[in-house]
C-alpha positions in Angstrom: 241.3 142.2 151.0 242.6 144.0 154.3 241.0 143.4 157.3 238.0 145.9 158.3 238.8 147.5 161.4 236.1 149.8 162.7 236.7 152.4 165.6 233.5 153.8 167.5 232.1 156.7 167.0 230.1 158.8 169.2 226.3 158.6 168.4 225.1 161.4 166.0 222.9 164.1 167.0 219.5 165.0 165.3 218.4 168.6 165.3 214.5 169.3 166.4 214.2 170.8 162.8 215.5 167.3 161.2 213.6 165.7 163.5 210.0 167.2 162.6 210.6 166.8 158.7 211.8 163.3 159.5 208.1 162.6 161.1 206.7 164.8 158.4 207.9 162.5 155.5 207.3 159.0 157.5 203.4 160.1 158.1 203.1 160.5 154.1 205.2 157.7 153.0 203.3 154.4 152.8 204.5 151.0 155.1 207.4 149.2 153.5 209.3 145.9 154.9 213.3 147.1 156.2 214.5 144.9 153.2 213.2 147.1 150.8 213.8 150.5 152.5 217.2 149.2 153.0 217.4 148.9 149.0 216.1 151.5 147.8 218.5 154.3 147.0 217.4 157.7 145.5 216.9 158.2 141.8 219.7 160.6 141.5 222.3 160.1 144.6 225.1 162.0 145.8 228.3 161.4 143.2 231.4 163.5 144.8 233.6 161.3 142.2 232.9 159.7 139.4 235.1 157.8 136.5 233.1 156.7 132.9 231.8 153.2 135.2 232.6 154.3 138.8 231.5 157.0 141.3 232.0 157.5 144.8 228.8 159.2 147.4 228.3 159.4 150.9 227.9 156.5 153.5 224.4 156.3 153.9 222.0 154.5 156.7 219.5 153.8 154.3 221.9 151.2 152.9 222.7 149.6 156.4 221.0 146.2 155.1 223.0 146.5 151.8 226.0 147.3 154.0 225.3 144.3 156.1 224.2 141.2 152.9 228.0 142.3 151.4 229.5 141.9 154.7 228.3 138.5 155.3 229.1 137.1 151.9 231.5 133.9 152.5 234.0 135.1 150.3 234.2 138.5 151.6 234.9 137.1 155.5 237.8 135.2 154.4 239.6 137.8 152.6 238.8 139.4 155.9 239.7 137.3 158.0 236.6 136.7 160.1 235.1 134.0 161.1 231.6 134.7 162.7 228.8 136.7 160.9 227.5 139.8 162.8 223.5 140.3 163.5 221.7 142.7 161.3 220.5 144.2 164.7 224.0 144.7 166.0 225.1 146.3 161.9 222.1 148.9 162.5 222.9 149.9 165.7 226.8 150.2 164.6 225.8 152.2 161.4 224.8 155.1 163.8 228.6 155.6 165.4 230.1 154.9 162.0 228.3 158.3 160.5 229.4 160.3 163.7 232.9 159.4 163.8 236.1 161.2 161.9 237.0 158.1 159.7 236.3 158.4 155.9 233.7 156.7 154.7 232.4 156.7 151.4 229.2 154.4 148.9 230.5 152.9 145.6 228.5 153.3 142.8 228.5 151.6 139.5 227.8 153.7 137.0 228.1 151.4 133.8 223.9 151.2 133.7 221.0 153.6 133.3 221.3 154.1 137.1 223.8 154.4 139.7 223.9 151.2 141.9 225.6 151.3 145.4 228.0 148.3 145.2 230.2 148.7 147.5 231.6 150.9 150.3 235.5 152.3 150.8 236.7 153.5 154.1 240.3 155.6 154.8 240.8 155.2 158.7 242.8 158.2 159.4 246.0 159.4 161.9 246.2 163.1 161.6 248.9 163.2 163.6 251.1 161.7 160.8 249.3 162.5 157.9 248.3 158.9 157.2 245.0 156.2 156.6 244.6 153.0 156.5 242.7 151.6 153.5 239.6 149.1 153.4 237.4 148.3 150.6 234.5 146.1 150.4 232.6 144.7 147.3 229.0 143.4 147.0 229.5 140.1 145.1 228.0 141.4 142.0 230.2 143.6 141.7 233.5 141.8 141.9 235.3 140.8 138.7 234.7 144.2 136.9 237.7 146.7 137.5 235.1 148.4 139.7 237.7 147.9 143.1 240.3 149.0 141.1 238.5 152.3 140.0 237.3 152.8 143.6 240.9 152.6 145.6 241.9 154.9 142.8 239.5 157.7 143.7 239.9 156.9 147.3 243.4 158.0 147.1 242.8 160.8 144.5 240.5 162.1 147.5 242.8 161.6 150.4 245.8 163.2 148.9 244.1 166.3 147.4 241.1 166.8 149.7 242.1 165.6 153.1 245.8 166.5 151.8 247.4 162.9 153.6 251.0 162.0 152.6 250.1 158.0 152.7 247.9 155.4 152.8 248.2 151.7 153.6 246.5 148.6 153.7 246.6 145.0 154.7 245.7 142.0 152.5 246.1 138.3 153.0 248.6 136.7 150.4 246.2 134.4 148.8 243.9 137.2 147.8 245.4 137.4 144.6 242.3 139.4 143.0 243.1 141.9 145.7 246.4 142.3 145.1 246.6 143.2 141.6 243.9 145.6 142.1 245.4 147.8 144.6 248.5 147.7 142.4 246.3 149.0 139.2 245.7 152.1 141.9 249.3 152.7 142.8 249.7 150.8 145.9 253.2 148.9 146.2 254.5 146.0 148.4 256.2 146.9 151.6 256.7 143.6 152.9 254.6 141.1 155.1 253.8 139.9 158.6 254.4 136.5 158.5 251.5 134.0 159.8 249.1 136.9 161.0 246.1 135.5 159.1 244.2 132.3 157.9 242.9 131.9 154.9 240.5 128.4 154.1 241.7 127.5 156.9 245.4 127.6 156.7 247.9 130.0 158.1 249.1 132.5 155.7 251.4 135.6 155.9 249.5 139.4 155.7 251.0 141.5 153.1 251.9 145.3 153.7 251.1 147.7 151.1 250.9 151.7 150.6 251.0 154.3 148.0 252.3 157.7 148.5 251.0 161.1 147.5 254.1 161.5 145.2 253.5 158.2 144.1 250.2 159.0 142.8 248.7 157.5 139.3 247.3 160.4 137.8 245.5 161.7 136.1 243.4 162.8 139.1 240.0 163.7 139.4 239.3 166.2 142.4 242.3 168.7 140.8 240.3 169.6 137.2 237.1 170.4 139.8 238.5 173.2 142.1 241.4 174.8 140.0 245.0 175.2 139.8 246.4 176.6 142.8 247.3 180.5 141.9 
């Protein structure tokens, strides 16, 4: 899986309406421990996409200790290439820039069971200049090994070329991430080529694969077009 590269983002900020209902809702709400606030996701969430098994909602900060337990799986830091795990203090304070900022961040949802789980999150890191993203994806390890990162690239880029109307989208991936790879190829991404020895993988030095899919290139069908219309 590509390498997670995360710009900041200038802190949000709260209106004094927000604010009050925020206080109004945490004086009603009984003590909890951050584990299982972090959890907890509402009964019904957000679903801007969906598929028969897979849905993509907002990024939420609710989720920030979900976020963080995916991030420091072991297998997931290797197909990113890092080395070091990252505090769940410094992930919460992050999570705040992250919901300000202009990249495109979205909560992937299972939908196979009675209720949606969040199992992941997908992220398109744009250049509006060009018309371009890069791609990253992260799975929870239970969700790996189902054709949900598959499904979830696939709405990605059925959202970035008919909603935020980009012309491409690229991603990195070390070559020994094999799982990866055949994935992002299920959702219409193709091989451009590879920078040789840029990452390490188990500890050995391996090449990092380029790959993109183009608007034109698309795998239909799509899912945002049947939703607004054709165009007149």
């Amino acid at each position: 899986m590509p390498r997670n590269r995360v710009r900041p983002d200038p802190a949000p900020r709260l209106g004094a309406d927000y604010e009050r209902r925020r206080r109004r809702r945490a004086a009603s709400t009984p003590p909890c421990s951050r584990s299982e606030t972090a959890i907890t996701s509402p009964a019904d969430p957000i679903i801007w996409l969906r598929t028969g098994t897979c849905g993509l909602g907002p990024y939420r900060a609710d989720l920030v200790e979900t976020y963080w337990r995916w991030e420091q799986d072991p297998a997931l830091r290797v197909g990113y290439g890092r080395q070091a795990p990252e505090s769940l203090e410094a992930r919460t304070e992050g999570i705040t820039h992250q919901l300000r900022g202009e990249n495109i961040r979205f909560t992937i949802y299972d939908l196979g069971g009675a209720e949606a789980t969040p199992v992941g999150v997908a992220t398109l890191l744009p250049d509006h200049g060009v018309r371009t993203a890069e791609f990253v994806i992260m799975l929870g390890p239970e969700a790996r090994g189902q054709g949900l990162g598959a499904a979830a690239t696939w709405l990605t880029l059925d959202y970035a070329f008919h909603v935020t109307n980009l012309r491409m989208v690229w991603l990195k991936v070390l070559a020994p991430n094999v799982g990866a790879i055949h994935a992002y190829e299920k959702a219409s991404f193709q091989h451009v080529g590879a920078v040789r020895q840029a990452g390490y993988w188990l500890g050995q030095v391996c090449d990092e694969m380029v790959m993109d899919a183009l608007a034109s290139n698309f795998i239909g069908p799509s899912v945002v077009i049947p939703t607004i219309g054709t165009t007149p």
